[in-house]
N, CA, C and O atoms as CSV, one atom per row, in Angstrom:
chain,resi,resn,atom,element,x,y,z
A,1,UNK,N,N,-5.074,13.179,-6.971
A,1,UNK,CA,C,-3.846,12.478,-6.723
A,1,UNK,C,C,-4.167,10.999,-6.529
A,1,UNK,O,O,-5.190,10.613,-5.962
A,2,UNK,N,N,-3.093,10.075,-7.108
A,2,UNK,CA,C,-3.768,8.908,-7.044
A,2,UNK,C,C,-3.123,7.944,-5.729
A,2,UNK,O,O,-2.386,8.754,-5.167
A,3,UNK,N,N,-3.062,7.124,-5.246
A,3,UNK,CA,C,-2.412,6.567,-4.215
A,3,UNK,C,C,-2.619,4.788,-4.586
A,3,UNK,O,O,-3.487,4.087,-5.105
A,4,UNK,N,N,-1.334,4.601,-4.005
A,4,UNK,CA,C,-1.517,2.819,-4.182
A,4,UNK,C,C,-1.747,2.449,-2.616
A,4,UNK,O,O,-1.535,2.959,-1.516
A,5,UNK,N,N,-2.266,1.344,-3.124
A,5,UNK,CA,C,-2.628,0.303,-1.881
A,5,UNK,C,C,-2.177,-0.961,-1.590
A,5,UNK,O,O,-1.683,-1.774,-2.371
A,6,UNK,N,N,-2.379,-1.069,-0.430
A,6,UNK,CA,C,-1.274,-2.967,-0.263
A,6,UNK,C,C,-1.880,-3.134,0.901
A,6,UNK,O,O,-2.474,-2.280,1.558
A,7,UNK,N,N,-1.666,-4.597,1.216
A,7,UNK,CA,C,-1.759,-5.358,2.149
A,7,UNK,C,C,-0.287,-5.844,2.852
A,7,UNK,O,O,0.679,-5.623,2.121
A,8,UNK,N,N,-0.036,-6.346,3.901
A,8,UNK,CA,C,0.818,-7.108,4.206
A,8,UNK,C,C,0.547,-7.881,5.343
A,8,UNK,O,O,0.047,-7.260,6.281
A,9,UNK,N,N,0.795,-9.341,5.532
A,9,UNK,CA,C,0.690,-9.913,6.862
A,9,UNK,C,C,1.791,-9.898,7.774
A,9,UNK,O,O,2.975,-10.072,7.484
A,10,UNK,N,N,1.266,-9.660,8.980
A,10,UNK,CA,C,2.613,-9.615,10.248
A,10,UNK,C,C,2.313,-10.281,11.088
A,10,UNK,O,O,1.205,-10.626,11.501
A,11,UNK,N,N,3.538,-10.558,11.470
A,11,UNK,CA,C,3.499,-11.962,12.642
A,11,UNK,C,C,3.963,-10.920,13.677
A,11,UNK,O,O,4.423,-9.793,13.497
A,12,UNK,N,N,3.724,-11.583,14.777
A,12,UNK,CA,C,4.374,-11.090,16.067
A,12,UNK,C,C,5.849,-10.860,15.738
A,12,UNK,O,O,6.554,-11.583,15.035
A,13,UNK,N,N,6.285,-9.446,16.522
A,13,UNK,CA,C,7.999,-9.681,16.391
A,13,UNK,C,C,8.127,-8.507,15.403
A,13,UNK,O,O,8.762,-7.459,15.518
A,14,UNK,N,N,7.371,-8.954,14.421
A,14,UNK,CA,C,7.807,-7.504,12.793
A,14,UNK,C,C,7.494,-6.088,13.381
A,14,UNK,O,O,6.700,-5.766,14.265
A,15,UNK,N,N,8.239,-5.440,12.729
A,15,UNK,CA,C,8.595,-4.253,12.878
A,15,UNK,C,C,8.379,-3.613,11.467
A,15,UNK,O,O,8.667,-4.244,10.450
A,16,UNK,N,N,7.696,-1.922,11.413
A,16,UNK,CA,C,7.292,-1.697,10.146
A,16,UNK,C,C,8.414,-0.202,10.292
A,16,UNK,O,O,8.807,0.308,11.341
A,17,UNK,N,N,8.694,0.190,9.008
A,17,UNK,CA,C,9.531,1.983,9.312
A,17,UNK,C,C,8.616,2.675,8.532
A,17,UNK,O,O,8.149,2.176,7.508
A,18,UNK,N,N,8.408,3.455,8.810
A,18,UNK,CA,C,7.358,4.641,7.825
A,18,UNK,C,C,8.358,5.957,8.205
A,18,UNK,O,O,8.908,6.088,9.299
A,19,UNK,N,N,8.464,6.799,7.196
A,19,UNK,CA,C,9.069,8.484,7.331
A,19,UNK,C,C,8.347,9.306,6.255
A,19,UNK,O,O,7.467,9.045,5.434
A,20,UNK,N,N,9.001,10.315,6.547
A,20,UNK,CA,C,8.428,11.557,5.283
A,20,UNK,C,C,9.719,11.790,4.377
A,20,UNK,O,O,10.731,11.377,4.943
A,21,UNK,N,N,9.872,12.152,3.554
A,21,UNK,CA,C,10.614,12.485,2.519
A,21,UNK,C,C,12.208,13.327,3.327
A,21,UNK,O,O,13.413,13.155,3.139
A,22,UNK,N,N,11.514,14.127,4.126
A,22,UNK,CA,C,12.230,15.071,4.613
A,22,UNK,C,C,13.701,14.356,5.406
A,22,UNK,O,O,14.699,14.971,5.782
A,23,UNK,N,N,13.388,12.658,5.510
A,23,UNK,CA,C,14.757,12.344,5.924
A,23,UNK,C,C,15.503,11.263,4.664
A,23,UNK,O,O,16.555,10.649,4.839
A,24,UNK,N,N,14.850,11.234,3.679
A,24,UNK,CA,C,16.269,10.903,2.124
A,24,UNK,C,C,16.404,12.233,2.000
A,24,UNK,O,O,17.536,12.669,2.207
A,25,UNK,N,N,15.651,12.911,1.749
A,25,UNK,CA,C,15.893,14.588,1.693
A,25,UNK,C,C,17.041,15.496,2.314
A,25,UNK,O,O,17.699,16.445,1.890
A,26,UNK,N,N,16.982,14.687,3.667
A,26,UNK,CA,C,18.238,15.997,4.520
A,26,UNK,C,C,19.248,16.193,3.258
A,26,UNK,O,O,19.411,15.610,2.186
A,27,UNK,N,N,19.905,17.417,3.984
A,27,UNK,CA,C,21.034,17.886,2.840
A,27,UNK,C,C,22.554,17.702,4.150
A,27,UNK,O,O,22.601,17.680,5.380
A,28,UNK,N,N,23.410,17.622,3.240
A,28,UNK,CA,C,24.523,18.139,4.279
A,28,UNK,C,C,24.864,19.303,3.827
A,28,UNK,O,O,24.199,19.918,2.994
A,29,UNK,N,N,26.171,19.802,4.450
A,29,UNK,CA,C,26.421,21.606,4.026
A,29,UNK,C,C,26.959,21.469,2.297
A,29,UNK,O,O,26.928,22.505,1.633
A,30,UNK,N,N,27.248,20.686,1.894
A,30,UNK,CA,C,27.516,20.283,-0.037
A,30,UNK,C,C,26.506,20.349,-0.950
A,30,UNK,O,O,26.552,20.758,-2.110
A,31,UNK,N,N,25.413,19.827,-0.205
A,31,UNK,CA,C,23.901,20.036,-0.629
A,31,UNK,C,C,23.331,18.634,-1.429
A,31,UNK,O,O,22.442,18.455,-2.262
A,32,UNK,N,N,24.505,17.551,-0.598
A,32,UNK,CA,C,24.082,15.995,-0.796
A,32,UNK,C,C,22.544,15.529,0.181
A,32,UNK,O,O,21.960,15.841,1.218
A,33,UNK,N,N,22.459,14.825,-0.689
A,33,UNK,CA,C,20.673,14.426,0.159
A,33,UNK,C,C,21.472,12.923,0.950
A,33,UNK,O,O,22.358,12.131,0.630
A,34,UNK,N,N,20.779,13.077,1.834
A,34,UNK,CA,C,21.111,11.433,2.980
A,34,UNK,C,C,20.392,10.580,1.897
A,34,UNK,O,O,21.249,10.455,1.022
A,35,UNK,N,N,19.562,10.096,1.598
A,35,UNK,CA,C,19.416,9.024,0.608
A,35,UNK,C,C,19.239,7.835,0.931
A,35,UNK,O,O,19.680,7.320,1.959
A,36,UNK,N,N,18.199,6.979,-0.401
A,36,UNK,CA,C,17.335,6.086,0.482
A,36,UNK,C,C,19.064,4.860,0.580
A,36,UNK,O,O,19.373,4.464,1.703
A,37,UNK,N,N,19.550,4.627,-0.083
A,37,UNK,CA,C,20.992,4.067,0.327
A,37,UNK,C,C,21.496,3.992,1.285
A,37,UNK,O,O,21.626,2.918,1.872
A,38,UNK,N,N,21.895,5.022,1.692
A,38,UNK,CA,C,22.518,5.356,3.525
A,38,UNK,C,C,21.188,5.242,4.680
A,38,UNK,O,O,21.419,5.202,5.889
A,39,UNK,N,N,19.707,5.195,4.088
A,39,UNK,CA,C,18.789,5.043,5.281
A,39,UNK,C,C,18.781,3.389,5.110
A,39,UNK,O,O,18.429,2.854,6.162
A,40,UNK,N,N,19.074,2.474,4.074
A,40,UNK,CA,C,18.806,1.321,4.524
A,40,UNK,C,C,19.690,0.552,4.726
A,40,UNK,O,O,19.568,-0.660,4.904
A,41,UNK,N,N,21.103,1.457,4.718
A,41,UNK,CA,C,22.430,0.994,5.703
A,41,UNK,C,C,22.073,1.048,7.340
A,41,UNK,O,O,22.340,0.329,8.303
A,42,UNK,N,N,21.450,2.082,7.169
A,42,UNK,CA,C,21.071,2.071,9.123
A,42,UNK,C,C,20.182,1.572,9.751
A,42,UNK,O,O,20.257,1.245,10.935
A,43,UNK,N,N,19.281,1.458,9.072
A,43,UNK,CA,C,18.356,0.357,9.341
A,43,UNK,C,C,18.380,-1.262,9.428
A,43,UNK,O,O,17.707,-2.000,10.148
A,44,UNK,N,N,19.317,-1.560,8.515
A,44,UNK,CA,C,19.875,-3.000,8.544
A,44,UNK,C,C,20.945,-2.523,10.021
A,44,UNK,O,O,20.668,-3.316,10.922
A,45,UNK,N,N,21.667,-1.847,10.337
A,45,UNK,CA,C,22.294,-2.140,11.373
A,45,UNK,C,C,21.610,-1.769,12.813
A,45,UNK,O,O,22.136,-1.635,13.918
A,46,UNK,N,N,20.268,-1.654,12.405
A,46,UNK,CA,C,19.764,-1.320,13.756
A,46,UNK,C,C,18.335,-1.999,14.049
A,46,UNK,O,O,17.523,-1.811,14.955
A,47,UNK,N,N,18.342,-3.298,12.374
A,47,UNK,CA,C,16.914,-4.189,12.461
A,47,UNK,C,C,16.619,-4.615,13.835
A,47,UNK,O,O,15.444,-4.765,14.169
A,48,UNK,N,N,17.581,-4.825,14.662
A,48,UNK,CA,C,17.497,-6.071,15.336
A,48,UNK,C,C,16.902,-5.199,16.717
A,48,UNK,O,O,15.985,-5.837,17.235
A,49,UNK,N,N,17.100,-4.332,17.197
A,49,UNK,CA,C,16.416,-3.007,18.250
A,49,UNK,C,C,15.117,-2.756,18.455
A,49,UNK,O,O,14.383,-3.162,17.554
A,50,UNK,N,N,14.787,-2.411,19.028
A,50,UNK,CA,C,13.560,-2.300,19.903
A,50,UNK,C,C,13.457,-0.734,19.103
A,50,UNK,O,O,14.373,0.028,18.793
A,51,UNK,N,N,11.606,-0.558,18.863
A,51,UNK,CA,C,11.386,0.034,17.501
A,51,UNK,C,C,11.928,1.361,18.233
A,51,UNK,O,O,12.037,2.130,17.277
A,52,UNK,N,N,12.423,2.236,19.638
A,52,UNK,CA,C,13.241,3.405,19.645
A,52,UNK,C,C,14.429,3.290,19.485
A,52,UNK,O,O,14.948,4.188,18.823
A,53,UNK,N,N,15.270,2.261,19.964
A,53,UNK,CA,C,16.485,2.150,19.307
A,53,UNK,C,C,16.659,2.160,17.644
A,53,UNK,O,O,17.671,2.692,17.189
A,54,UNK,N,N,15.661,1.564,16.720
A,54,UNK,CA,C,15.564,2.132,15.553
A,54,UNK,C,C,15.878,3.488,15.107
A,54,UNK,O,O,16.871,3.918,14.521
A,55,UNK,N,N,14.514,4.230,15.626
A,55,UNK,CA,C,14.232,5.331,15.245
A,55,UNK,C,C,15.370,6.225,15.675
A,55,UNK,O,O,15.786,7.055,14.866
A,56,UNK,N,N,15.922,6.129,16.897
A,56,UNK,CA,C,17.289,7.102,17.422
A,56,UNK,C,C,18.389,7.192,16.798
A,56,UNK,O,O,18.984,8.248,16.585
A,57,UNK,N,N,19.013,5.231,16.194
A,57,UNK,CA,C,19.552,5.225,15.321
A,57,UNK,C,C,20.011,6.156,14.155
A,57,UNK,O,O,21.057,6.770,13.946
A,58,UNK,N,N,18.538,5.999,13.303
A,58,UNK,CA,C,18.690,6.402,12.546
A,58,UNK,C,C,18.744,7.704,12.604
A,58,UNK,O,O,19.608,8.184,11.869
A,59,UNK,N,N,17.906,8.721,13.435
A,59,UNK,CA,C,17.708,9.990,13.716
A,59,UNK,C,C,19.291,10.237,14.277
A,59,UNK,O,O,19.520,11.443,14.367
A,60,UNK,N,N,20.195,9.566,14.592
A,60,UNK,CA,C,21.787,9.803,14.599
A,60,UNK,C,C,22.180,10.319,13.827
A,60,UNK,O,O,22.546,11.494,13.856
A,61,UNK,N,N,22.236,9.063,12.287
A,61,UNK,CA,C,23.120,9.007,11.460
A,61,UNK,C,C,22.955,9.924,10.963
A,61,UNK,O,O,23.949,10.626,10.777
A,62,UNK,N,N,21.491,10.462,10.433
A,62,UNK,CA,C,20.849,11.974,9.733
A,62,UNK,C,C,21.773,12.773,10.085
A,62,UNK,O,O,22.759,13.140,9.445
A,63,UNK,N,N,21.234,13.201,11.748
A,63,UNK,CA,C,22.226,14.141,12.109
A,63,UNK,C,C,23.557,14.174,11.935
A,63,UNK,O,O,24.079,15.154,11.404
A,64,UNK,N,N,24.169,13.277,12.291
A,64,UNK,CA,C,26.106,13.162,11.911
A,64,UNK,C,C,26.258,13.226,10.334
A,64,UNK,O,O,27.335,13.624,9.891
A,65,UNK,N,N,24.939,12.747,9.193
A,65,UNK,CA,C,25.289,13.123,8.058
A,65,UNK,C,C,25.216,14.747,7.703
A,65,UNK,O,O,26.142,15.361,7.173
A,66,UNK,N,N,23.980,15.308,8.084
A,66,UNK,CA,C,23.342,16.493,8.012
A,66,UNK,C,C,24.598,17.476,8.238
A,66,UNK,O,O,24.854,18.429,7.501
A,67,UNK,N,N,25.445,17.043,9.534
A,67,UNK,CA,C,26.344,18.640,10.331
A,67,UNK,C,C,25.506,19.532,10.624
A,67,UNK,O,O,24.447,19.457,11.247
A,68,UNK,N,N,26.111,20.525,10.070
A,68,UNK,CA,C,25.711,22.333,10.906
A,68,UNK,C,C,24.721,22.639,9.321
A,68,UNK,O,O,24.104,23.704,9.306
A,69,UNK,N,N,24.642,22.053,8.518
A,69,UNK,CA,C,23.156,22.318,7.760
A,69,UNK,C,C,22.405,22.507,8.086
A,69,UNK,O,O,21.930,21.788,8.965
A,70,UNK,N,N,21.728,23.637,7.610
A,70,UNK,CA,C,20.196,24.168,7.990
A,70,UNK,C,C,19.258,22.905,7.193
A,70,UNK,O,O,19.258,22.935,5.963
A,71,UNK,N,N,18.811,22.285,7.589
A,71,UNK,CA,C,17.069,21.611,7.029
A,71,UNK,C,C,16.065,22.679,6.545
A,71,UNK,O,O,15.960,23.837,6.950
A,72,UNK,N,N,15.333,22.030,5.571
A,72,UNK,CA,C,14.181,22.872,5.454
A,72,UNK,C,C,12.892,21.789,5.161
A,72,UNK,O,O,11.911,21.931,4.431
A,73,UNK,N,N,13.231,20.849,5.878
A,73,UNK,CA,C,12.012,19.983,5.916
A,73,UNK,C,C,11.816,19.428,6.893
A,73,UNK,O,O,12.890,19.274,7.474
A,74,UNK,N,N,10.445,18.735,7.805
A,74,UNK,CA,C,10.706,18.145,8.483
A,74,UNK,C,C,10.894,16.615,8.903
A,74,UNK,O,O,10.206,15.936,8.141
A,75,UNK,N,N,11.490,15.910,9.723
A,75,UNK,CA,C,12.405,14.548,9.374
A,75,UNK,C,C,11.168,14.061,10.689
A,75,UNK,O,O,11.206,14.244,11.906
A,76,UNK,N,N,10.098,13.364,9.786
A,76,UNK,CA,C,9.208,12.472,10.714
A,76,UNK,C,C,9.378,10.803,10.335
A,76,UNK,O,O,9.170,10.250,9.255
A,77,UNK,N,N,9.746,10.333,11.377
A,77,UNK,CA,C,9.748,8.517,11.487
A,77,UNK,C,C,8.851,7.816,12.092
A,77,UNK,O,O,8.419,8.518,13.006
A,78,UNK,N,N,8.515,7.163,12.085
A,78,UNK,CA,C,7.744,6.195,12.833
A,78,UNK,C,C,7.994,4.414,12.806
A,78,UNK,O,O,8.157,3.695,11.820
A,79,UNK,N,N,7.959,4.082,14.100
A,79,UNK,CA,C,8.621,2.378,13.878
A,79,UNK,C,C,7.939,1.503,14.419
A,79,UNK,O,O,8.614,0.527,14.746
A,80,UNK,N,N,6.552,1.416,14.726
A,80,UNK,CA,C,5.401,0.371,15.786
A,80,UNK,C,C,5.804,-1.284,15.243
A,80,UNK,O,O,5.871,-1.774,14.116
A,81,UNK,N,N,6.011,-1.814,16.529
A,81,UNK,CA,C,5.973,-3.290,16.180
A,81,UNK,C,C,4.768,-3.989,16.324
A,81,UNK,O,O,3.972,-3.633,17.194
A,82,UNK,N,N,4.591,-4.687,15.782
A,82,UNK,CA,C,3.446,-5.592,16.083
A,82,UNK,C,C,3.333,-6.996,17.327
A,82,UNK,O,O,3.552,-8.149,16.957
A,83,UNK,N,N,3.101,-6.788,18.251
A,83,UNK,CA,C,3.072,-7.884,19.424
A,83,UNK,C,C,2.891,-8.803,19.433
A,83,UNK,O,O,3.607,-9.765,19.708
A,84,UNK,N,N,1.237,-8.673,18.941
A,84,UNK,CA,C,0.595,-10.192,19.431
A,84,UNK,C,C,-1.021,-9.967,18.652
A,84,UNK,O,O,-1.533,-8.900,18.313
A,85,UNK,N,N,-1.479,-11.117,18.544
A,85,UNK,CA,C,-3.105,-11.003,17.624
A,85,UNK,C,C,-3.807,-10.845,18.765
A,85,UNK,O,O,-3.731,-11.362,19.879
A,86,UNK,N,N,-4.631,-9.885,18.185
A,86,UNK,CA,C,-5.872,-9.834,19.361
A,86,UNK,C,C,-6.314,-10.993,19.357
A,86,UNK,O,O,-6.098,-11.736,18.400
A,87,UNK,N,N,-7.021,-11.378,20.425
A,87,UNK,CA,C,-7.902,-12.260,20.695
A,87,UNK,C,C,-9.355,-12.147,20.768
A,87,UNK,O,O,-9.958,-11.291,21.416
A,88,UNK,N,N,-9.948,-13.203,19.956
A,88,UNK,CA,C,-11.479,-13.190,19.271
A,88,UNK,C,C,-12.654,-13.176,20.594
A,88,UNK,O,O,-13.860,-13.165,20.347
């Protein structure tokens, strides 16, 4: 399997989102997927939050999109900000 690679620089303040598939994936009971569309509607309305207010956010909207749907994947997020540069 092949994988890409990147760099990026961060300043103090940035905030990164990482997930698994399993949350564009959710289904609702129609068998619509939440989608990367509606995840970067919630994320723009929740840039500005402290990286759990992010993650709750969004772990909301899933749910209020999702309903009484069974999942069959699991919906992992992660949101670490970056502080401050170590010092040499």
């Amino acid at each position: 399997m092949r994988y890409k690679s990147g760099s990026v620089m961060l300043e103090p303040g940035d905030k990164i989102f990482r997930y698994t598939d399993g949350v564009t994936e959710a289904t609702d009971v129609n068998n619509n997927l939440y989608g990367m569309e509606r995840l970067q509607k919630a994320l723009s309305s929740a840039a500005k939050g402290s990286p759990r207010e992010i993650l709750e956010a969004v772990k909301t909207d899933v749910d209020r999109f999702v309903g009484e749907a069974e999942q069959f994947d699991d919906i992992t997020m992660l949101a670490p900000k970056y502080r401050r540069r170590m010092e040499k």
